[in-house]
C-alpha positions in Angstrom: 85.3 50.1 134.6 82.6 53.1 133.6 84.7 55.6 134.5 87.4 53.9 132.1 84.7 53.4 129.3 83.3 56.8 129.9 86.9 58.7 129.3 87.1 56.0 126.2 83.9 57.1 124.4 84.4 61.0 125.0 88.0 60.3 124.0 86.6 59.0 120.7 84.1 61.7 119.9 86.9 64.5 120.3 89.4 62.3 117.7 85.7 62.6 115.6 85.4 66.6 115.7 89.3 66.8 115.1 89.0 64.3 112.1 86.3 66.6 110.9 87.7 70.1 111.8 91.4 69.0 109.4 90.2 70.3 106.2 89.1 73.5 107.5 92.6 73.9 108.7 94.6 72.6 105.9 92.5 75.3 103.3 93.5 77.9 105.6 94.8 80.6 103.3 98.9 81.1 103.4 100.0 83.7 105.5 101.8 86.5 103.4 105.5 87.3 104.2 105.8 89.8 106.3 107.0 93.2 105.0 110.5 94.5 105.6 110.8 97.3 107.9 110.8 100.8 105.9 112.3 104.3 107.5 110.3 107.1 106.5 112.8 109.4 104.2 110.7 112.1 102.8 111.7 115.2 101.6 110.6 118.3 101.0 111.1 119.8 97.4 110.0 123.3 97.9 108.6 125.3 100.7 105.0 124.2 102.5 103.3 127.1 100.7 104.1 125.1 97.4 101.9 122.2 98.7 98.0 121.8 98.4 97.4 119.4 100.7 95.4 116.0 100.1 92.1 117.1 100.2 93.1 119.4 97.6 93.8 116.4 95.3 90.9 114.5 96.8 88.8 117.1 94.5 89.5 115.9 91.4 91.2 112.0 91.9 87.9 110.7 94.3 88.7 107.4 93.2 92.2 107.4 93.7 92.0 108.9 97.0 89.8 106.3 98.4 91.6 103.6 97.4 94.9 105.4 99.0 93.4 106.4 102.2 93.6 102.6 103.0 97.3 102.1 102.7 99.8 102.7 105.3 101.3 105.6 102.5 98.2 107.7 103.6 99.2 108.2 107.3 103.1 108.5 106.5 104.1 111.5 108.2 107.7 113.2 108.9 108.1 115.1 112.2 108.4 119.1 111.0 107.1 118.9 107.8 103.6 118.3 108.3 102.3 119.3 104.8 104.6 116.4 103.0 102.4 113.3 103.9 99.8 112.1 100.7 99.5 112.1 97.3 102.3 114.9 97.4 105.1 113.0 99.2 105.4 111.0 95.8 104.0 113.6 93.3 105.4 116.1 94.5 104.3 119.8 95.4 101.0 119.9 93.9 99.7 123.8 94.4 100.4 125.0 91.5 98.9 121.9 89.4 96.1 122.6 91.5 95.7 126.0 90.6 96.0 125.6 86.9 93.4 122.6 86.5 91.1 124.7 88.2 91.5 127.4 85.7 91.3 125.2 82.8 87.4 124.6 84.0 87.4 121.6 82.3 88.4 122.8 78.5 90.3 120.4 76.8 93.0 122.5 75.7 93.4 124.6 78.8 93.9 121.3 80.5 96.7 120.2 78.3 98.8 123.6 78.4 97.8 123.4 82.5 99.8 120.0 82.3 102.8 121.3 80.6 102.9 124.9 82.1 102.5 123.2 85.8 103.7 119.5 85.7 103.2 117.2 88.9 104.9 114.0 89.3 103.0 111.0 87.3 105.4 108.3 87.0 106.4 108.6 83.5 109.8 108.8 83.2 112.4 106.2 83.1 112.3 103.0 84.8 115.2 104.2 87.0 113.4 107.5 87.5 110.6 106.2 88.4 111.9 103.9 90.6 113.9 106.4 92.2 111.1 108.0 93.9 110.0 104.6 95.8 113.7 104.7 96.8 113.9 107.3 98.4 112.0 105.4 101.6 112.3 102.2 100.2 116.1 102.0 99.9 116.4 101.5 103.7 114.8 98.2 103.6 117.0 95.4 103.4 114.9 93.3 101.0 114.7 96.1 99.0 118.1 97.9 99.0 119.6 96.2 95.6 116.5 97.1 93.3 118.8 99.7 91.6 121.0 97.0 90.5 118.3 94.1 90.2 117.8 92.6 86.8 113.8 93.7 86.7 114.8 97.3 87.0 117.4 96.7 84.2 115.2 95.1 81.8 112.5 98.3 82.7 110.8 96.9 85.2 110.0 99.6 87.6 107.9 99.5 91.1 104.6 100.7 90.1 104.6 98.1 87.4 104.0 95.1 90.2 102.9 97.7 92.7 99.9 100.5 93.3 99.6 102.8 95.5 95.9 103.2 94.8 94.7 99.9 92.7 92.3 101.7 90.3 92.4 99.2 88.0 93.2 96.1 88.5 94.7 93.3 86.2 92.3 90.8 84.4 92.1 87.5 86.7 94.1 84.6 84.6 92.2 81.8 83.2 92.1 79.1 86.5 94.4 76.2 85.9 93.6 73.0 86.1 95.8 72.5 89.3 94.0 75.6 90.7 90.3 73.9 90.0 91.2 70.8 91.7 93.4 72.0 94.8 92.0 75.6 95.3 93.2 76.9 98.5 90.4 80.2 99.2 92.0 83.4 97.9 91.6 86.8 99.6 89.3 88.9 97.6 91.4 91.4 94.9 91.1 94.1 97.3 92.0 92.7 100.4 95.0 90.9 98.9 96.0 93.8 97.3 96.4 95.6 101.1 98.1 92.5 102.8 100.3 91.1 100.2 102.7 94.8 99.3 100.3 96.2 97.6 100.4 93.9 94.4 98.3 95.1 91.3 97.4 91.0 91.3 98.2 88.2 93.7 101.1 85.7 93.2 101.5 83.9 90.7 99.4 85.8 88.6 101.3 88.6 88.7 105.0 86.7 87.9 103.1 84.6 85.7 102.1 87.9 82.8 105.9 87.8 82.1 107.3 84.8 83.0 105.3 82.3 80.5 107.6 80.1 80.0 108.1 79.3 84.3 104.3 79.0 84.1 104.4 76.1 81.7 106.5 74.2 83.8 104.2 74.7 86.7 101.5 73.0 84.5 103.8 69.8 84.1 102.6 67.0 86.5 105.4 66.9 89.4 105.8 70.9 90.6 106.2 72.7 93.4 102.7 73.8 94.6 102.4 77.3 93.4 99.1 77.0 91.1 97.2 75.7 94.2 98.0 78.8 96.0 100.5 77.1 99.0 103.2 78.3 97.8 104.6 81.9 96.6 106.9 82.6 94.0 108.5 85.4 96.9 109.1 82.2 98.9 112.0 81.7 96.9 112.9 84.5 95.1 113.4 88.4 96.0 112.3 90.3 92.9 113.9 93.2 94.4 117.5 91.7 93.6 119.5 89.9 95.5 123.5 88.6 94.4 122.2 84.6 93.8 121.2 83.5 90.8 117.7 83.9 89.7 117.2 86.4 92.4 117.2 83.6 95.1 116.1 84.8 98.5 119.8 82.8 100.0 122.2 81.2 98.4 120.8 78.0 96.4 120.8 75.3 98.3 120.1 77.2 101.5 117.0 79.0 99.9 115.6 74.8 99.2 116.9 74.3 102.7 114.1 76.4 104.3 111.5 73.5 103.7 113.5 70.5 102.9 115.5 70.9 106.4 116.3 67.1 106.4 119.4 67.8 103.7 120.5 70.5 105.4 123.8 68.7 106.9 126.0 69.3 107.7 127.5 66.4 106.5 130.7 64.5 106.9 131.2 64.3 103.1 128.9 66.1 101.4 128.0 65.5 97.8 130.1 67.8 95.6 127.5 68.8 93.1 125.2 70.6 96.2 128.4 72.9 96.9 128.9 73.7 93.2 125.7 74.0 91.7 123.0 73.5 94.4 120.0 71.3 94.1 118.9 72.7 90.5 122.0 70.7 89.3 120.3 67.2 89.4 116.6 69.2 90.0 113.7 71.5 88.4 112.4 73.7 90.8 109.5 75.1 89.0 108.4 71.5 87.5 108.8 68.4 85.4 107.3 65.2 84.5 109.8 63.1 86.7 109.4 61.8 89.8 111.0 64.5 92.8 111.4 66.9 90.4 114.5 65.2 88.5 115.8 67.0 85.4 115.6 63.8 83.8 113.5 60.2 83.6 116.4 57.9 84.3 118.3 59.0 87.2 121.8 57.7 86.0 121.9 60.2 83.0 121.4 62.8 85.8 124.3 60.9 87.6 126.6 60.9 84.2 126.0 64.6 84.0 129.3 65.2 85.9 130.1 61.0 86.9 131.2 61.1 83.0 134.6 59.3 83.5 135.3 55.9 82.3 136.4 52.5 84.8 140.0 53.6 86.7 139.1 57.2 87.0 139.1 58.0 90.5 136.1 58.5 92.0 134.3 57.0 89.0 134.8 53.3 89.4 131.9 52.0 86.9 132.3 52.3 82.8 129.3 53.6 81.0 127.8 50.6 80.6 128.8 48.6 83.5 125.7 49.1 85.9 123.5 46.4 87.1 120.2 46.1 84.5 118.0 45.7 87.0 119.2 48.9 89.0 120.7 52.8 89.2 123.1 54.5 91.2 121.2 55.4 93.8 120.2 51.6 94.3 124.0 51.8 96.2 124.6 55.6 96.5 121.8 56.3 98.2 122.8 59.1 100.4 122.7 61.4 97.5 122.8 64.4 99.5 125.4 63.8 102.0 126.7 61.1 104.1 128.4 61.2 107.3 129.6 57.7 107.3 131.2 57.0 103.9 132.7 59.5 101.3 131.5 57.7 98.4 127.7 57.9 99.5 126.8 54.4 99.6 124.0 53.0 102.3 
């Protein structure tokens, strides 16, 4: 019997140090995605005397260097060309650039006919020119591989406008929202986050958010996915790179929902139409609504009579318009809205 109450009370204090130790666990900071693998493609644009070497550039871009020195661009090397690695394997041969800013010695004018008489790489050209360079390694990632034909890179969105190779200066932090005050999950300090999470020039959402305004309202509306409170990334779901789904979803719609939600995942017997047509954003807002399980609309038979719009005698639609039961909605009988494997009209 003491041996029994013993176990019992030591039993007890370890459910108390587990109850205690949850919220430390459940504020535990997302994991980022983990980066697609990347084969190094450089190539050389001229011959190695034509390159200055890093420390060259160090000289002049100290604050650029030391921010670059800590990505995994800095050690990039390609076996026989030793001299392409650095700041030149993306700007380019920089000797000459180096030789005619040193001449300049700092006048004004020199510097300016330096720049135009030996140009270096700066990442002003076109958006496809500019993302062109990037692609020349980045093209052999398979998360990556469609940016050329992605809809961010056709409305002039280019790489180093989400990206930096050496974050100098960073974007303002966004005023906190009032989801973020009340459910913060810790953030990774700017510079840290910047290393883990691709290099961003601002974490997610942030970042998504200083174009896409009009997703961030929604996320303010009170049912939303939990983006704001920082367990949940906008890359979750979407690949800005480009991808053939709509709204540059990671899988095809419903799969991409899928990857959390596995308890619709099927298959079923009879599925419900509407999934295989238009995925789950047929009857739901992902980003956020003021309904209930994120339903485009209040009362769930208008989301029903969105496609159920037949009148009594149409197959398949055996109720008029307004021959439902006051005191209920479809899914008071059709509750298997997502698929059934027992009966083809998705009753209980």
């Amino acid at each position: 019997m003491a041996v029994t109450k013993s176990r019992t009370r030591h039993l007890g204090w370890l459910g108390i140090l587990l109850f205690l130790a949850m919220p430390v666990w459940a504020q535990r900071m997302p994991a980022p995605s983990v980066g697609p693998s990347v084969a190094w493609l450089g190539k050389a644009k001229a011959p190695a005397s034509a390159y200055a070497g890093t420390a060259t550039c160090k000289n002049c871009h100290s604050a650029r260097y030391a921010e670059f020195s800590k990505t995994a661009h800095a050690h990039a090397t390609v076996a026989g060309h030793t001299y392409l690695h650095g700041c030149e394997a993306c700007h380019g041969p920089g000797k000459a650039h180096a030789q005619a800013m040193e001449a300049a010695g700092g006048s004004d004018a020199k510097v300016l006919a330096a720049l135009k008489s030996a140009p270096i790489w700066a990442f002003q050209g076109t958006p496809q020119q500019n993302a062109a360079v990037c692609l020349t390694c980045h093209i052999s990632s398979k998360m990556q591989e469609g940016f050329q034909h992605s809809t961010h890179l056709a409305h002039g969105v280019a790489c180093q406008n989400c990206h930096s190779a050496h974050l100098v200066n960073p974007l303002p932090k966004h005023p906190a929202y009032a989801q973020e005050a009340m459910f913060q999950v810790p953030r990774l300090p700017q510079q840290i986050a910047w290393l883990k999470s691709g290099q961003l020039r601002a974490p997610q959402p942030d970042l998504c958010f200083s174009c896409h305004r009009g997703v961030q309202a929604k996320f303010a509306l009170p049912v939303h996915h939990r983006v704001p409170e920082g367990l949940l990334k906008c890359t979750d779901c979407h690949n800005p790179h480009g991808t053939p789904q709509q709204a540059n979803l990671r899988e095809i719609g419903w799969e991409t929902c899928e990857r959390c939600h596995v308890e619709k995942r099927g298959p079923f017997m009879y599925p419900h139409p509407a999934v295989q047509v238009g995925g789950c954003v047929a009857c739901h807002n992902p980003h956020g609504t003021i309904n209930a399980f994120l339903i485009k609309r209040r009362d769930t038979r208008t989301v029903c009579l969105q496609c159920h719009t037949g009148f009594h005698g149409q197959d398949g639609v055996p109720h008029g318009r307004l021959g439902f039961q006051t005191s209920g909605t479809c899914v008071r009988c059709h509750a298997m809205v997502h698929g059934s494997n027992f009966d083809p009209t998705l009753l209980r």
